[in-house]
Residue, then its C-alpha position, 0 to 999 in steps of 0.5 A: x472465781x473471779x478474774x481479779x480472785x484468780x489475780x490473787x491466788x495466782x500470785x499468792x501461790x507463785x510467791x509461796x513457792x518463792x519463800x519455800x525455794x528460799x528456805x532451802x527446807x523441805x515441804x514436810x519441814x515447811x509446813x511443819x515450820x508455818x503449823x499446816x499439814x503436808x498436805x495443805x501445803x500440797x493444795x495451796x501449791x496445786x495450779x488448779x487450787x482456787x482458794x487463799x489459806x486462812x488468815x493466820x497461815x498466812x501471817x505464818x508464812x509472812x513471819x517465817x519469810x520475812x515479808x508482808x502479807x500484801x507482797x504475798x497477795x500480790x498487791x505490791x511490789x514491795x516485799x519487807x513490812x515495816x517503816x519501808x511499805x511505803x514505796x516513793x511515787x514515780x513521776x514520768x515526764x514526756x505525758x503529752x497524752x493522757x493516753x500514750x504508750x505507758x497509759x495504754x500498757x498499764x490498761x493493758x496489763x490490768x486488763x488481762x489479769x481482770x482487774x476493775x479498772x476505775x477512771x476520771x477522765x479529762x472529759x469522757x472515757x477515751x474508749x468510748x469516742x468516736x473515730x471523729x471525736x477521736x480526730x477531732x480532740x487530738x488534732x493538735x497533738x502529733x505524739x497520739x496516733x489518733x487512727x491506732x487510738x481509735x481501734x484501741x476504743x473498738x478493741x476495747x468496748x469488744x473486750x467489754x462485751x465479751x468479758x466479765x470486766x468491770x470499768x467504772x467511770x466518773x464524770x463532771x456533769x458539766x463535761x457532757x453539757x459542754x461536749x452536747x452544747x458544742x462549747x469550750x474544746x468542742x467549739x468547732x466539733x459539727x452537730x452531727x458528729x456530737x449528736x452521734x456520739x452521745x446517741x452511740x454513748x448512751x447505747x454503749x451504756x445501756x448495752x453494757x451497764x453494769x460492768x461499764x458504769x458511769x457516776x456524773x458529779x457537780x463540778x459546783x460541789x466537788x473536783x478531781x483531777x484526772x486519775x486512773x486506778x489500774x486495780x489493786x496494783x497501780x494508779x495514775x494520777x495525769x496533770x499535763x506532760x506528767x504521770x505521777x504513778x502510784x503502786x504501793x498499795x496504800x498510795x492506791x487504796x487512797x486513790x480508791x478511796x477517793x473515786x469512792x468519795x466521787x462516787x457519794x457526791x454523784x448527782x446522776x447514778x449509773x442507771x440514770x447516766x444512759x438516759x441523761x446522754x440520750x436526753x443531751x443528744x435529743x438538744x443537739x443542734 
């Protein structure tokens, strides 16, 4: 099973405790209100169950309860259907990095409960800088720690390796041509430094492909601001001092939805990306 399945089933079987608790019935009485036997109900209860019961237990359950069927899922926060699935987006001010504090524990929490986790960066994925790169882009912003920052990128491309997450990444083509031509924020970035990045990139995506997959559109053909989606449960959309954050679950399935979009325009396809970076590092000056 899974690690995003686990997820799941994990929070179907907590919640159904849940509406079983509220219900003040017994088991007997409740599986005999929601048509399952005694029994099923005992296996869907059980800590080492794997599964999901079919379809129609679950709208059963649903109905009896009075919630949705997402909320027993766990793919939102939100517990009645109806006109109120819909949850407002909450916007965070004081976003002065696109990875501060609040960036790093939505990471975190989608992280450990295995989740895939789907980004487009300002430039490149901020795990797989160098501590050089790392310094050099956050130079000017007092609020990133850029030390702590940079042994968040180890931790995390360890985590990579020793695990079965997935992290997909699309990119502006344009975003390595620039960082490899030393052009626009990496104007001053030395060419060792930029030479080794790329060099170590490539190898990271060799190394790691296919859980770490990388998609280059053409900033020519299509646009997108940064965005993280943070698994089935909450995505992040970052314009400059603001997060706009997004956890119900249609919010985050059209963010999805558009990551996929990105994904179709793509120019240059994960298996091809690794070659690309060690193409761009071969250029470098």
């Amino acid at each position: 099973m899974t690690a995003q399945r686990h997820a799941v089933v994990t929070s179907f079987r907590e919640r159904l405790q849940l509406v079983i608790d509220r219900s003040r019935l017994s088991p007997s009485a409740y599986a005999k209100a929601v048509g399952i036997d005694r029994s099923t109900l005992a296996q869907l209860l059980a800590p080492a169950n794997a599964r999901l019961p079919r379809a129609e237990t679950l709208a059963a359950v649903a109905t009896l309860a009075g919630v949705s069927v997402d909320w027993l899922l766990g793919l939102t926060s939100q517990e009645r259907p109806g006109a109120e699935v819909i949850e407002p987006v909450r916007i965070e001010g004081g976003a002065h990095s696109p990875i501060d504090d609040r960036f790093l524990r939505w990471y975190a929490e989608a992280e450990t409960a295995g989740y895939r986790i789907r980004s487009v960066p300002r430039s490149f994925p901020d795990f797989l800088k160098s501590a050089e790169v790392t310094a050099y882009e956050y130079a000017q912003w007092p609020e990133v720690d850029e030390a702590a920052t940079a042994r968040w990128a180890l931790e995390r491309r360890e985590h990579l390796r020793r695990s079965e997450l997935s992290q997909e990444s699309c990119v502006p083509i344009q975003a390595l041509q620039a960082f490899a031509a030393g052009t626009g924020q990496w104007h001053a970035l030395p060419a060792r430094v930029r030479h080794e990045q790329l060099v170590e990139m490539s190898t990271i995506c060799r190394e790691l492909y296919p859980s770490l997959t990388f998609h280059l559109y053409d900033l020519r053909q299509t646009y997108s601001a940064p965005f993280t989606v943070f698994g089935p449960q909450r995505a992040m959309i970052y314009i400059g001092a603001l997060f706009f954050m997004f956890t119900a679950t249609e919010h985050v399935r059209a963010l999805n939805r558009r990551f996929d979009d990105l994904i179709r325009a793509a120019v240059v396809q994960p298996h091809e990306a690794c070659e690309l970076m060690a193409r761009l590092a071969e250029e470098v000056r």
